[in-house]
C-alpha positions as CSV (number, residue, x, y, z in Angstrom):
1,X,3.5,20.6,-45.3
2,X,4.2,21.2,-41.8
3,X,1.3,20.4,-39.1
4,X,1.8,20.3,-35.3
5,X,0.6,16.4,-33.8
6,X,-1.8,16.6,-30.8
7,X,-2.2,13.6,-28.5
8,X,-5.3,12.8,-26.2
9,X,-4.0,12.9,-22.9
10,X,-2.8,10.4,-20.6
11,X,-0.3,9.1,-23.4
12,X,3.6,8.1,-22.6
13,X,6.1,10.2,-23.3
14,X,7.9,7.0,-24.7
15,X,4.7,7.4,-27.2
16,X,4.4,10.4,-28.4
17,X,8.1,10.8,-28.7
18,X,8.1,7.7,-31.1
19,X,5.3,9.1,-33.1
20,X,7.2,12.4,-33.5
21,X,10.4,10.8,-34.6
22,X,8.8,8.8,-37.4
23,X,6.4,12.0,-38.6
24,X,9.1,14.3,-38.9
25,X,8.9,16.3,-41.9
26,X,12.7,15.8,-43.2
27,X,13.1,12.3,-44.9
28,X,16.6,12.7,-43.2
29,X,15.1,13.6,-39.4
30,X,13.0,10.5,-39.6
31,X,13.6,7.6,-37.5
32,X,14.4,4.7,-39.7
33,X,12.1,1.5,-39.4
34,X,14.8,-0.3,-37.9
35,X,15.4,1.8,-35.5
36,X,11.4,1.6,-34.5
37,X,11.8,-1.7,-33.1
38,X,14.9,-0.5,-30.6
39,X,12.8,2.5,-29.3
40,X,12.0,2.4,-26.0
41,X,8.2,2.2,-26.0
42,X,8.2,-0.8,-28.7
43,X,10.9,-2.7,-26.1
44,X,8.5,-1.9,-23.0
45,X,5.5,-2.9,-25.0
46,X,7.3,-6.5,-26.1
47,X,8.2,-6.7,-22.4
48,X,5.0,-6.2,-21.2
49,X,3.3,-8.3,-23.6
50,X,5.8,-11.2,-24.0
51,X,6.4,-10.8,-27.3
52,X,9.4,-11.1,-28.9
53,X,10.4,-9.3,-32.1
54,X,13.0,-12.5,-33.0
55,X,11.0,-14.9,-35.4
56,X,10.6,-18.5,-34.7
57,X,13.0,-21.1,-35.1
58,X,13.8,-22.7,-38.5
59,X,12.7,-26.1,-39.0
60,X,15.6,-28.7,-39.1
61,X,14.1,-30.3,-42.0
62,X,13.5,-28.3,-45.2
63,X,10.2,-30.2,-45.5
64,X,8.4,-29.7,-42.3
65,X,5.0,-31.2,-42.3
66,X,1.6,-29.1,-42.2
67,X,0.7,-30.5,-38.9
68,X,3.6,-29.1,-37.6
69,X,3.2,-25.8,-38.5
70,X,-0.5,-25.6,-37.4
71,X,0.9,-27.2,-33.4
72,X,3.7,-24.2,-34.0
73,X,1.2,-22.0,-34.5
74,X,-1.5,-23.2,-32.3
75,X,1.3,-22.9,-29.5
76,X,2.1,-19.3,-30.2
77,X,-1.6,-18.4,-30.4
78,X,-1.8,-20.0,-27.1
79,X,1.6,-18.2,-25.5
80,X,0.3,-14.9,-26.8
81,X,-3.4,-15.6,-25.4
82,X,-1.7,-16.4,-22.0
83,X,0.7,-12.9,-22.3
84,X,-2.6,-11.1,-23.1
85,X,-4.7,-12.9,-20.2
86,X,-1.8,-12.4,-17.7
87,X,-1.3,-8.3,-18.5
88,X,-5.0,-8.4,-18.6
89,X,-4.9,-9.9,-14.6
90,X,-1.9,-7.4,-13.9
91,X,-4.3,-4.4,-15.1
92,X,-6.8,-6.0,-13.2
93,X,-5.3,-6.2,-9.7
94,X,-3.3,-2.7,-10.3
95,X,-6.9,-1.3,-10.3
96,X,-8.2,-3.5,-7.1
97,X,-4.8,-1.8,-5.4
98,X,-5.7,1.9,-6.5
99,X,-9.7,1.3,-5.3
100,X,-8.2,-0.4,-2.2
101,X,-5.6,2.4,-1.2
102,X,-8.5,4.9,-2.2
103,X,-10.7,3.2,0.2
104,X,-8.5,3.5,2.9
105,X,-7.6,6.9,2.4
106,X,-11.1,8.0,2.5
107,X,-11.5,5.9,6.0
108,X,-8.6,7.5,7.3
109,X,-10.0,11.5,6.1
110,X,-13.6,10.0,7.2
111,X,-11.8,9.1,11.1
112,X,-10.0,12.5,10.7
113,X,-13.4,14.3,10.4
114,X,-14.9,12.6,13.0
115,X,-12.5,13.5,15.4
116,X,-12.7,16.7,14.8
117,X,-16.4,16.4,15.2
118,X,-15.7,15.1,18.4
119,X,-13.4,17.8,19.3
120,X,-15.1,20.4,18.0
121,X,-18.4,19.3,19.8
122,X,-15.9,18.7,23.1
123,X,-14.8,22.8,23.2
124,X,-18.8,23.8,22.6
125,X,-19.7,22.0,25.5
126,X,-16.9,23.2,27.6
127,X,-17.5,26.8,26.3
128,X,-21.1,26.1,27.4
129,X,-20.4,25.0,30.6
130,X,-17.9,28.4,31.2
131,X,-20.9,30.7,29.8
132,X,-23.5,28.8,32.3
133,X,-20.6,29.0,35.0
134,X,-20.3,32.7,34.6
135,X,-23.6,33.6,34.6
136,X,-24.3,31.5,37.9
137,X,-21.6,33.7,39.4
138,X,-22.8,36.8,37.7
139,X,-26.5,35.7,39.4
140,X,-25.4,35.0,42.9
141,X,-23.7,38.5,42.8
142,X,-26.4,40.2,42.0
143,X,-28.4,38.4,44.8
144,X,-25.6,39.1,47.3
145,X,-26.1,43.0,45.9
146,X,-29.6,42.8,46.3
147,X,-29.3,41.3,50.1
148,X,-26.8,44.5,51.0
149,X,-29.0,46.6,49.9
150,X,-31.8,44.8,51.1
151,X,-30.4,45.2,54.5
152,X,-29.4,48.7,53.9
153,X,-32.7,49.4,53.5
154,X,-34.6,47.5,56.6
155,X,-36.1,50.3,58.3
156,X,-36.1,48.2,62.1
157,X,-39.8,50.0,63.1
158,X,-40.9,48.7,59.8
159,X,-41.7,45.2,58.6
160,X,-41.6,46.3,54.9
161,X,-38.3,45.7,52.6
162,X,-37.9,48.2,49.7
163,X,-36.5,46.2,46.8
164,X,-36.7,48.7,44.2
165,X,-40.1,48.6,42.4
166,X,-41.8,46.0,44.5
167,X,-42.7,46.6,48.0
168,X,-42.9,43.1,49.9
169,X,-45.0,44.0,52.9
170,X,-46.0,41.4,55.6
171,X,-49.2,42.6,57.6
172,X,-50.2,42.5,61.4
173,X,-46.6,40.8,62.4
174,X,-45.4,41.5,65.3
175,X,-41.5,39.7,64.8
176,X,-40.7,41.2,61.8
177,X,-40.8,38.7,59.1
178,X,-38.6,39.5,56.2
179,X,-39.9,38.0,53.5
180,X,-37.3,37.8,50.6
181,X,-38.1,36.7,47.0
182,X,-36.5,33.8,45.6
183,X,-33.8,34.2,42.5
């Protein structure tokens, strides 16, 4: 029976390729169990663990006493508690680097933005301040027109100014007021 091996992601290659070698279907294909403990993901797991495949040392006496064994054993509980509790700190302040560099990075994209708030705000205001510029210019033109034609149409034995469709007319004068409106 053949079947095809799906892994969850975010497992090594080291991994899976381990797992394939020893599922293979042909007893010959298989890695061999000796070969297990020289694959690459079993020597980086010792290595990050601090274990060590090699067994303890032989006792120099054939009779070694009980007590001895349980302080042998007590002390390699202890080692391996302390390999565990240092990958466990490792892990831990690998995570407190990511979180930290993630933190910056979103500081640095939050300044970014800012600045281009800034910026952005910067060329509205100046646009703004062009448009009102323009349209003061475009204003005093048209009151510059509207004097020249004003004077073009001062009739000098009259003391009324045609403006178009409102007649500004100044009664019993005798200099001549103009009177011109404001703009």
């Amino acid at each position: 029976m053949r079947g095809v091996i799906r892994f969850k992601p975010g497992l090594s290659e080291e991994y899976k390729d381990l797992v394939n070698s020893i599922l293979k279907y042909e007893t010959t294909d298989r890695l061999p169990l000796i070969k297990v403990f020289d694959h690459p993901w079993v020597k980086n797991f010792e290595k990050k663990y601090n274990l060590s495949k090699a067994p303890p040392p032989k006792s120099k006496s054939p009779g070694k006493k009980k007590e001895e064994k349980k302080i042998d054993k007590e002390k390699f509980l202890a080692a391996q508690k302390e390999a565990e509790m240092k990958a466990a700190e490792e892990d831990r302040k690998q995570r407190e680097k990511e979180k930290e560099k993630k933190r910056e990075e979103l500081e640095k994209l939050k300044a970014q933005r800012e600045a281009e708030l800034v910026a952005l705000k910067q060329k509205q205001l100046e646009e703004a301040a062009k448009r009102k510029a323009a349209e003061d210019e475009k204003r005093k033109k048209e009151a510059a027109a509207m004097m020249v034609k004003a004077k073009e149409n001062l009739n000098p034995d009259d003391t009324t100014i045609n403006f178009g469709k409102a007649d500004y007319v100044e009664e019993n004068t005798v200099d001549k007021t103009i009177m011109i409106p404001m703009i």
